[in-house]
N, C-alpha and C positions, 0 to 999 in steps of 0.2 A: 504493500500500500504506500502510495506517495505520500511524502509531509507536506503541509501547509505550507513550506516554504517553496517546495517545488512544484507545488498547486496554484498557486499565485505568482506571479511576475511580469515584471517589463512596467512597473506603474509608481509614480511619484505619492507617496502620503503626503498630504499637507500639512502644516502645521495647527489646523487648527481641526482637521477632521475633514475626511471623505478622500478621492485618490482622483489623481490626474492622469493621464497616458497620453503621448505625444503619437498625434498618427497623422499621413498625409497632409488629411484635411485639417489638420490642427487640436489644438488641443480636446480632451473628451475628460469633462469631468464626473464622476459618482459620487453622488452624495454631494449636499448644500446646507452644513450649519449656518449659523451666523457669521457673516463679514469674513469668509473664506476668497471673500472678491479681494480683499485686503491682501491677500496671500499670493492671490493669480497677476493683483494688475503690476506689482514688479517682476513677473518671470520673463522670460524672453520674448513667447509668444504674446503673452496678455492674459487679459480675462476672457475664456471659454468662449465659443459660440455654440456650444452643445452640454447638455445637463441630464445626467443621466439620474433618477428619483430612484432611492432605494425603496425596496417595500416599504421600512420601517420609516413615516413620513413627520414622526414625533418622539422625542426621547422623555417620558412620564420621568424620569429620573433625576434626567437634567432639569426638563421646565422648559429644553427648545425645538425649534424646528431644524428637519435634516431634512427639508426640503425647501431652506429662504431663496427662489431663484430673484427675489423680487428687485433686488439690486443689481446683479449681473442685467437683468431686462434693462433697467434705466440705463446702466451706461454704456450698452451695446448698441440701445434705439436713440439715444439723444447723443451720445460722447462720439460712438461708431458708425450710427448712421447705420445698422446692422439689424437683421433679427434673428434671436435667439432663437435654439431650437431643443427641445425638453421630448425627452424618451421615457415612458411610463406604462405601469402596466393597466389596463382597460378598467379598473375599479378604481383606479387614480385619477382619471380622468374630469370627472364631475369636480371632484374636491380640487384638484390644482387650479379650476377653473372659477371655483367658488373663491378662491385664497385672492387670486390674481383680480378679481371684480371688485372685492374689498379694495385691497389697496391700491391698484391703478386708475381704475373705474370710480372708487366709493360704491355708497348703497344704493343698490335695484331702483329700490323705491325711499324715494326720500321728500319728507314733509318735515323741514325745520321748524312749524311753529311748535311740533312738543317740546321745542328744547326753551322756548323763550315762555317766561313769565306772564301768565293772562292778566295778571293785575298791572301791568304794566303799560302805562299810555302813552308813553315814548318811545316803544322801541316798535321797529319793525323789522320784521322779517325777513333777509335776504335773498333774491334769487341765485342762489350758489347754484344749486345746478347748472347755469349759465355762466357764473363764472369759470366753474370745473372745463366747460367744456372749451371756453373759449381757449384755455392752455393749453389740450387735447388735439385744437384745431378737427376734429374729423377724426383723431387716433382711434381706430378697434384694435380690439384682443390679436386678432389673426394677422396685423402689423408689426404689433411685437413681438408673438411667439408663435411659433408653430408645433404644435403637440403632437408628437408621434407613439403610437399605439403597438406595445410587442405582443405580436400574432403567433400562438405557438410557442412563447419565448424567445420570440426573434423580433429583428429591427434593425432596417437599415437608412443609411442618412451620409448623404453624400459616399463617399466609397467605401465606406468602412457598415460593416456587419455588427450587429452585438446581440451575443446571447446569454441567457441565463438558464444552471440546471437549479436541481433539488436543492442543493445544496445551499444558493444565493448568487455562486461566483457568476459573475462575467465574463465573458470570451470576447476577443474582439478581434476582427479579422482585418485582412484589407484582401478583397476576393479570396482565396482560399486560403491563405497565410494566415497563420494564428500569430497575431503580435502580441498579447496581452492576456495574463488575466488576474482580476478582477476582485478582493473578496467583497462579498453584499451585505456586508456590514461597517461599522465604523467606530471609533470612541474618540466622542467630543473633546477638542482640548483647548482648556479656555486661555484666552491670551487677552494681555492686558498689562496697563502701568499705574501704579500705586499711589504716586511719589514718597515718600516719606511715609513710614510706620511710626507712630505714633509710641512712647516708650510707655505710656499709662492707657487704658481707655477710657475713649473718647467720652467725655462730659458733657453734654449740649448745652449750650446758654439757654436764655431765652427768647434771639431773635437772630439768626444765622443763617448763610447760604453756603455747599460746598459741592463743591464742581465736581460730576465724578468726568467730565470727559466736556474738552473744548469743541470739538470738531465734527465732520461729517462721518458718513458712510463711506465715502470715495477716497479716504484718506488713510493711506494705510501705517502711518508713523505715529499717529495720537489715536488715543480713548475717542468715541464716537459719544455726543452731547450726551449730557442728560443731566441733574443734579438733584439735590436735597434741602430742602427748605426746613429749616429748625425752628418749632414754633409752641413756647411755653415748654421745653426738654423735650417734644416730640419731633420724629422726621416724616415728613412726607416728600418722598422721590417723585421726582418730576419725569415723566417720558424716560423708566427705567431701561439703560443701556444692558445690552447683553453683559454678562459675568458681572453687573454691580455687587452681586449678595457675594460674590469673593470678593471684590474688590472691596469692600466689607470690611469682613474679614480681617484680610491682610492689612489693612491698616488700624485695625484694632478699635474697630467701629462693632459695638452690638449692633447685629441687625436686626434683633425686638426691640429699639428704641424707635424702629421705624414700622408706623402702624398703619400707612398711609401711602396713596397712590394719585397721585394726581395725572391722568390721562389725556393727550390734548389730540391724537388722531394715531390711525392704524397706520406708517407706515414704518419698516420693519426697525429704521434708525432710531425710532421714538418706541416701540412698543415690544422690542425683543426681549427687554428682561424683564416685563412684567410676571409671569408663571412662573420665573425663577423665585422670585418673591413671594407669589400666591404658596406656594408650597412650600415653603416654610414653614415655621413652627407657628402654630394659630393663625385664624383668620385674619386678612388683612380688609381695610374697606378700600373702596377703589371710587374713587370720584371724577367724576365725564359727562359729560351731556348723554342723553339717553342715542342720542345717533351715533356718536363716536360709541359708545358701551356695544351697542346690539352688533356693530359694524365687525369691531374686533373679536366678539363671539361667535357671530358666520366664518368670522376667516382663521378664528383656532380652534374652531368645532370641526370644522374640513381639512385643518394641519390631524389632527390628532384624532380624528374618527369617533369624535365623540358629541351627544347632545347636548346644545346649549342648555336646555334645564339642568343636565349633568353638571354643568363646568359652570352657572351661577351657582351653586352649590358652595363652593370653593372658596368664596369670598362675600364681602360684603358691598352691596353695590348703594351709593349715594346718588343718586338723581341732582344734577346742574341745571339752575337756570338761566339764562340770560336776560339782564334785567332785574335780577333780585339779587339782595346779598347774599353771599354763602358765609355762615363764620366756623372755620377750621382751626382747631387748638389755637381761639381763641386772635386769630386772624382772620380780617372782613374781606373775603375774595370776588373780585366784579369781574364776571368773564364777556368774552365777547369773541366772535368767530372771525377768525383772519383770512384772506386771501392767499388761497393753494391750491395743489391738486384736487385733495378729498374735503369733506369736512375737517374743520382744525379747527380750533379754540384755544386764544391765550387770556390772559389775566391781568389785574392788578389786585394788590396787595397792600392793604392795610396795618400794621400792627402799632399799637400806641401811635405817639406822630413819625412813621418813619411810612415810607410810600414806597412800592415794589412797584415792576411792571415785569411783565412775559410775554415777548410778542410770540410765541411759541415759531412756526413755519410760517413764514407770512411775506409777502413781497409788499413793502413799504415804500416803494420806488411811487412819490408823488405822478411823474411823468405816464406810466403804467398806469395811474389810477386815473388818470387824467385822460388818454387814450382808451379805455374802459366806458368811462361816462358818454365820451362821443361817440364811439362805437355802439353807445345806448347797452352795454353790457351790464353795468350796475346803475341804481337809479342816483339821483341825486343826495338821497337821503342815507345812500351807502357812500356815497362819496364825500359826504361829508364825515361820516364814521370814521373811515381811515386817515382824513383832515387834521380830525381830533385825536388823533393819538396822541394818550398821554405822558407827553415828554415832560411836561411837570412834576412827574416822581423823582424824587432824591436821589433811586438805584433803579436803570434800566437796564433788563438784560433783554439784549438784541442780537437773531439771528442772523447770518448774512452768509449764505450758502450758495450752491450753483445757479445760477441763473437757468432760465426764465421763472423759477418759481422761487425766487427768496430773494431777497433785499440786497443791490448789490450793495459793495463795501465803501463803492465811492460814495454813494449818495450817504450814507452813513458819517464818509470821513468830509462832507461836506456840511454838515449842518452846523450852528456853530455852536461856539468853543466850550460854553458854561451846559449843554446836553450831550455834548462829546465826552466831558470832564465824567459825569455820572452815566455812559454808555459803557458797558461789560459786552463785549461781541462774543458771541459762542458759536457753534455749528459754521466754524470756518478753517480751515487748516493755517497754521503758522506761515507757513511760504506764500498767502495769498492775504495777510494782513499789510497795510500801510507801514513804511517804516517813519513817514512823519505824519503824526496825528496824537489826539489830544486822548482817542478813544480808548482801554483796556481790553485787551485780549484776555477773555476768561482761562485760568489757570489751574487743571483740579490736582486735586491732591488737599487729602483731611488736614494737611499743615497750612495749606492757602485758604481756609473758611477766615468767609468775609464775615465780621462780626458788626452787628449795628448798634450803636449806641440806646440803650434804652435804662430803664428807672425799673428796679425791683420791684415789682406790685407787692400788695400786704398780703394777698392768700399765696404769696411763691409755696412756702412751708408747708401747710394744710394742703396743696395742690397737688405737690408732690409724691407726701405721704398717700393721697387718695389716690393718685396715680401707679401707686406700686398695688394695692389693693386693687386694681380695675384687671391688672397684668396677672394677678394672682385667681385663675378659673374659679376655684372654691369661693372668693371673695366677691365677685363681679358681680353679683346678684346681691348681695346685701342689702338691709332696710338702711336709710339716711342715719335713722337711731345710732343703730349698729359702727355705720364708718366714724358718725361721732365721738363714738364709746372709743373706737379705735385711737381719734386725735388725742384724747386726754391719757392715753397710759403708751403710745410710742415713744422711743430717742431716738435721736441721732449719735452714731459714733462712731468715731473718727480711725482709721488702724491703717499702719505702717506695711510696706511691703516689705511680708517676713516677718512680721508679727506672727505670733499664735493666739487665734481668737478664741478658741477652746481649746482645751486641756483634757485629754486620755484621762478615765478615772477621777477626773471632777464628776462635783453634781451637778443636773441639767439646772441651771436657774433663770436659763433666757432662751427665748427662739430670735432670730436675727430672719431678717430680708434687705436682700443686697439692693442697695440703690443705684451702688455706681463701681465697679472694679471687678474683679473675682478674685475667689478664694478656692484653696485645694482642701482634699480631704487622704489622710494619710492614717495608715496604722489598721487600717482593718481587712488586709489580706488582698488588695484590688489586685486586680492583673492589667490592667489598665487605670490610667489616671482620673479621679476622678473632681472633675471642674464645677463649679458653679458660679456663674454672672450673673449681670441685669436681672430684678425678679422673679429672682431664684427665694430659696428660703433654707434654713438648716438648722438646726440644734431642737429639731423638737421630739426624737423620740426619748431621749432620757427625760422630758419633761411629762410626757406621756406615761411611761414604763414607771418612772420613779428608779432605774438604775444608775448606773453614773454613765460616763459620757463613753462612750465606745470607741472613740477615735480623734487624732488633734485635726482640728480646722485653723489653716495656714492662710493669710494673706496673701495671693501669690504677686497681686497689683498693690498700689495703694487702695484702699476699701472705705467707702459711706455705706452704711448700714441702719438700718430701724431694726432697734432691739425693744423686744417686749418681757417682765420679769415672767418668771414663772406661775404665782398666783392671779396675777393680771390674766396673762395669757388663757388660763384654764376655764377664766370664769371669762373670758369672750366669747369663746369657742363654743361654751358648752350648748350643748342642745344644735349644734349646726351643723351641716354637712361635712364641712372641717373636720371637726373635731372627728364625726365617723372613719373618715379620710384616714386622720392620722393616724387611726388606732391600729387601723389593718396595715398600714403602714409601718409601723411598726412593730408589730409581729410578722412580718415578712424582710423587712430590710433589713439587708445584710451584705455582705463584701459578698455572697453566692450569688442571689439574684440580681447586683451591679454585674456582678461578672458573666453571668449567662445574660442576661442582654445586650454588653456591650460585646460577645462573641457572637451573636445570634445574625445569620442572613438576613432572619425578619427584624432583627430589631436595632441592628446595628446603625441605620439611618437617623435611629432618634437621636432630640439631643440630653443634654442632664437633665432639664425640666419635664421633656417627655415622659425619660426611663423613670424617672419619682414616679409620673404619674402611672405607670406602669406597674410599679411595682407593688402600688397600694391597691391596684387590681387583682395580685397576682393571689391565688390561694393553693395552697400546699397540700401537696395529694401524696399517698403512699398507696402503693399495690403491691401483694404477696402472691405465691403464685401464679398460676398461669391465669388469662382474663384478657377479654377483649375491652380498650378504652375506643374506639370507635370501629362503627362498623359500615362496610360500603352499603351505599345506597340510604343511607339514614340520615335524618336532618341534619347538620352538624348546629350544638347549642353553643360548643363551646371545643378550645382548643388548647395544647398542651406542650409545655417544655420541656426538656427532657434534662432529668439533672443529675439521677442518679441509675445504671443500672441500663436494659437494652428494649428498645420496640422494634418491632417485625412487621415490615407494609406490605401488603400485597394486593392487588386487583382481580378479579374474577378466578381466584385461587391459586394466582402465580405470585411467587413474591419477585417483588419492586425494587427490596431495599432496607437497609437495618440502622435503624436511628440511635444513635449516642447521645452523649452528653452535649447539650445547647442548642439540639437540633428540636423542631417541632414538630408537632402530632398534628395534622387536620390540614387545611386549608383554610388561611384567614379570611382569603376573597369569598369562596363558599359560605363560610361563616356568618360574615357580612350579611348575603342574600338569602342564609337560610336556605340553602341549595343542599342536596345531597352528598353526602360523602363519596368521593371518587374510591377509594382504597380502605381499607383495613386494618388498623393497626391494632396490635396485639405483645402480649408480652407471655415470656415463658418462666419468669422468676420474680423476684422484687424489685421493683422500680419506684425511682421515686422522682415528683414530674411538680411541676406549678401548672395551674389551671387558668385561663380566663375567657369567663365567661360573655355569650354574646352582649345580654343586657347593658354588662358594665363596658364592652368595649363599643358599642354605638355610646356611650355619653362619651368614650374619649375621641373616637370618630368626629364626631359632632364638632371637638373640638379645634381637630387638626385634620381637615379633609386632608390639606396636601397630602401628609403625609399617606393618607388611607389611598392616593393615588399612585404613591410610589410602592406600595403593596402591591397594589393591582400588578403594575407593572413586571415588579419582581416575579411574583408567583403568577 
């Protein structure tokens, strides 16, 4: 039998995922993550003129699409004067068409006034339709790409042949020569720049902006736009760029301080890490005019083969008006629809007296608007909208991207000097900025956040505290009483990195929740390290138990924490769901069940707050002798870990397969749906397993779709 390596050859991997092959007609790409055009447009050849869609047209893991052709199209039909050409197989077909309608096109059908406020007697309604098309000039689908259908597993396009077996792989021919092949799969490889890591984590003021990316889609040396608006110690990401929630990460950004999404149009520069973010740990809300929302859930319903009722599921959707005020952690947001390809909406920004603007994607070019009006493309009353942009804010962040759809740079480095001085230019590449001009080139990197001058309100304190309680699932429901009760018996306190916050074999006397840093936990057998950040909590089973402390908790950052004493604590708790929480929690936690989930296939994706919550699910089962714990074809209620001792799987009386330790019993997806057991599992001696149950895992479901989508995925 041939290896994998002698099965596959003759093709370029790219750096950021999918493989290229060099053939007559020119380059042949498989597979289309994100900003892979990034990769293509320095190669010799360029950027592809042919896209080869693997089956799998969404990675549930990642959060992205391995089928974005949506930018190679733009700069093949506008840059090359070219049109692409996309190979797929016949049940692809509809969805890449659905995907491409979305973003080059916009919506089928589209009626703006649901997005505009009825009570409002000044605004009206724009004909965008009209403007969309005047940009379009006459553009259809079948100018910019041509879709090709593999018949039998075959397909040919210009001289070259390409086929697919069982297996995935690719063949590619050029008349009977086999030049290539091909595998039919890929793994994403995120690429991106930082600037600077942060040596503490990040603290949000209360009124900030941080760039994660200055630039376009077309530009393959910078981050692609997007940013983070800091607002009362909350973030909401503006038009999340692919790999944000690493970029995260790496600069030592919790990314549960950001609970929020501000959406301004589907196309893939603005809206590729959005599902990066959805699937993360708890829901997030996502805020957009109801067009742009429905827009982007036709065209990631048809990436990833899934129903939009499915995938509103997943987050929390806020409805925008136009014309009305929004207030978001406690900033007043006044939107309005800019001129572009699709529908687009940018903003302005209130908070205390300090004044934002967003012109999001928008060509700003007076001349443009002016030639519009006579051409009778917008009415007068649009033309004076764009008129009025409010250059009277303090801080303007202004697009200035490839023309004909975004504001060029001149007219920008023309306006004068005192709205240049407070203009931030973003969505531009460095080499295409003005060397003499008064304007700033946005700069991202967590160490460049622009910080605005504001006055500490009097509820900062109480705001805060209530704020870790909203983050804390057990607490988010609480009566007003109750968070009250909570203000008068919290602290504040303060701990050194490398402190020990608790003490092995102390008494428990405090539960703590982390406000700002993390802290380790040591001495109780992990086999992996065990972390806790942002809105996390710890120290409460020896307060529960009444043992002493079981393990030291280490500072591993500098640390603000809310500490509650122990009889305080008790009598908060008592009678609440909490307090249920903890108990089982505490009779379960232990450095064994850290440790089998943080080995575990299914569970290894969570994070420290997940596996908590996990574990106080978890209940503890022994079995002697021989006994079946699930049998095929049976509901399944619930499903099981394997901690001690062997289970034996088998299907329709063959075995499958013999499960050890960390491995689990059942099928969670089944589970889930209440579906039947596929298999068998059985034991021949004593085994001893943790259980959990369907009932309790739909309320942790509930709480963290994403992750119940990278389940899916997995199994």
């Amino acid at each position: 039998m041939s290896s994998k390596k002698e099965q596959h050859f003759n093709y370029i991997s790219l750096p950021r995922g999918g493989y290229l092959v060099d053939t007559e007609a020119g380059y042949i790409q498989f597979g289309a993550p994100p900003e892979t055009i990034k990769d293509t447009m320095t190669m010799e050849k360029g950027v592809p003129r042919v896209y080869v869609v693997m089956e799998k047209m969404f990675d549930w893991a990642k959060g992205i699409s391995l089928a974005e052709i949506e930018f190679p199209l733009y700069y093949n039909y506008f840059i090359k004067k070219t049109k692409t050409h996309v190979l797929c197989r016949k049940n692809q077909v509809k969805r890449l068409k659905a995907v491409l309608q979305e973003a080059l096109f916009g919506p089928k059908n589209l009626d703006l006034s649901i997005d505009y406020d009825s009570d409002c007697s000044v605004c009206k309604v724009p004909d965008i339709r009209k403007e969309m098309n005047y940009f379009r000039a006459g553009m259809k689908l079948s100018d910019v790409v041509g879709i090709h259908v593999f018949e039998d597993k075959k397909c040919s396009i210009d001289e070259a042949t390409i086929t697919y077996d069982e297996s995935g792989t690719f063949k590619i021919f050029h008349g009977k020569k086999l030049v290539s092949a091909v595998p039919g799969s890929f793994a994403y490889k995120p690429s991106y720049s930082i600037g600077e890591r942060l040596p503490e984590p990040y603290n949000p003021p209360l009124f900030s902006i941080t760039c994660l990316g200055p630039s376009h889609g077309f530009d393959p040396t910078q981050n692609t736009s997007g940013y983070i608006i800091w607002l009362n110690h909350h973030g909401i990401m503006i038009d999340p760029p692919v790999n944000s929630t690493e970029w995260l990460r790496d600069s030592n950004v919790n990314p549960k301080l950001i609970d929020g999404i501000i959406l301004t149009h589907c196309h893939a520069d603005h809206d590729a890490g959005t599902f990066q973010k959805i699937l993360e740990e708890g829901k997030i809300t996502i805020f957009s005019t109801e067009t742009v929302m429905m827009s982007f859930l036709r065209k990631y319903a048809a990436l990833s083969d899934m129903p939009v009722s499915n995938l509103m599921k997943l987050f929390i959707f806020h409805p925008l008006r136009i014309g009305k005020s929004e207030f978001i952690h406690g900033g007043k947001f006044q939107m309005f629809y800019s001129l572009h390809s699709i529908p687009t909406f940018g903003f302005k920004m209130d908070f205390q007296d300090q004044t934002f603007v967003y012109s999001s994607d928008h060509n700003n070019d007076p001349a443009v608007h002016k030639k519009l009006l006579d051409e009778r493309v917008i009415t007068p009353e649009r033309y004076k909208e764009f008129r009025d942009f409010p250059w009277d804010s303090k801080v303007i962040y202004h697009e200035s991207g490839v023309p004909p759809l975004h504001t060029p740079i001149a007219y920008l480095n023309s306006l004068p000097k005192e709205i240049q001085k407070k203009t931030v230019v973003y969505h531009i590449a460095a080499k295409d900025f003005p060397k003499e001009t008064s304007l700033t080139l946005a700069t991202f990197g967590i160490e460049k956040t622009l910080v605005f001058p504001t006055t500490t309100p009097y509820y900062d304190k109480a705001y805060q505290v209530l704020n870790v309680l909203n983050h804390l699932d057990f607490f988010r429901d609480m009566e007003i009483t109750k968070a009250q009760s909570f203000l008068t018996i919290v602290q504040e306190e303060h701990f050194k990195k490398g402190e020990c916050i608790i003490r092995k074999g102390t008494a428990g006397d405090k539960f703590y929740v982390i406000l700002s840093g993390n802290v380790s936990v040591a001495g109780e057998g992990l086999e992996t390290k065990k972390i806790y950040g942002t809105y996390e909590y710890f120290g409460e089973v020896a307060i529960i138990t009444g043992q002493e402390r079981q393990a030291d908790v280490v500072a591993e950052t500098d640390v603000i924490a809310y500490s509650v004493g122990r009889d305080e604590f008790l009598d908060f708790i008592e009678g609440t769901e909490f307090q249920q929480t903890l108990v089982r929690l505490a009779k379960v936690r232990s450095s064994d069940s850290w440790n089998l989930l943080s080995a575990s296939s299914l569970f290894r994706y969570c994070s420290s707050y997940q596996k908590t919550w996990l574990e106080s699910i978890l209940i503890p089962v022994q079995k002697t002798g021989k006994g079946v714990l699930v049998r095929e074809g049976e509901r399944l209620e619930c499903i099981y870990i394997v901690r001690k001792g062997v289970v034996y799987r088998s299907r329709g009386g063959e075995s499958t397969g013999t499960l050890r330790r960390g491995d689990y019993v059942g099928n969670l997806t089944r589970m889930y749906r209440r579906a039947e057991a596929l298999c068998t599992y059985t034991h021949n001696g004593p085994v001893s397993l943790y259980a959990i149950n369907r009932s309790d895992f739909l309320k942790f479901a509930e709480k963290n779709p994403g992750l119940l989508m990278k389940y899916f995925y997995i199994e």
